[in-house]
BATOR-224365 format. One record per residue (C-alpha): z, x, y. Coordinates in steps of 0.001 Angstrom, whole numbers, padded with zeros to 6 digits, always signed. Layout:
<rs>
ZXY
...
</rs>
This chain:
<rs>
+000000+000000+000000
+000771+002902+002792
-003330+003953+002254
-003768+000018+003157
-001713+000234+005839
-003029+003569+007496
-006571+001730+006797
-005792-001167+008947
-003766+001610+011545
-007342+002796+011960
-009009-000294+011940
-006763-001015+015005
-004422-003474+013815
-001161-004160+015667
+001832-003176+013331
+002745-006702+012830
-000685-007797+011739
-000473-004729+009187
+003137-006045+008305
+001440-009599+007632
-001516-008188+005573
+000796-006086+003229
+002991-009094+002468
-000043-011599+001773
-001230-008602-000318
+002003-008400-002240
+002538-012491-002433
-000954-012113-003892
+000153-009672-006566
+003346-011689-007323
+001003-014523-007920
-001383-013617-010365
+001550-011553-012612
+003355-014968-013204
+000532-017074-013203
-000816-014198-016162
+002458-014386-017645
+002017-010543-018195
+004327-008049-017158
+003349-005787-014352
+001404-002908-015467
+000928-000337-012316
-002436+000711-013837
-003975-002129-013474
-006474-002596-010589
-005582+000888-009442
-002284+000574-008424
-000236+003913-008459
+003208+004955-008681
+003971+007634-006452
</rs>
């Protein structure tokens, strides 16, 4: 999520539109592990654990 961020930083987004993006990102996320019914997996999609 901080590469998103910086993205949008560069993009010109205000920090609280950036703030707004990376929770409808993560309320996305949230969403389609319990609609799966999978647990998470940080592999998938190209998510990384840092």
């Amino acid at each position: 999520l901080k590469t998103f961020a910086d993205r949008l930083q560069e993009n010109g987004k205000k920090p609280k539109q950036i703030i707004i993006a990376i929770m409808r990102k993560l309320l996305h996320q949230i969403y389609g592990i319990l609609k799966s019914g999978e647990p998470y997996n940080p592999e998938k999609r190209g998510f990384q654990t840092t």
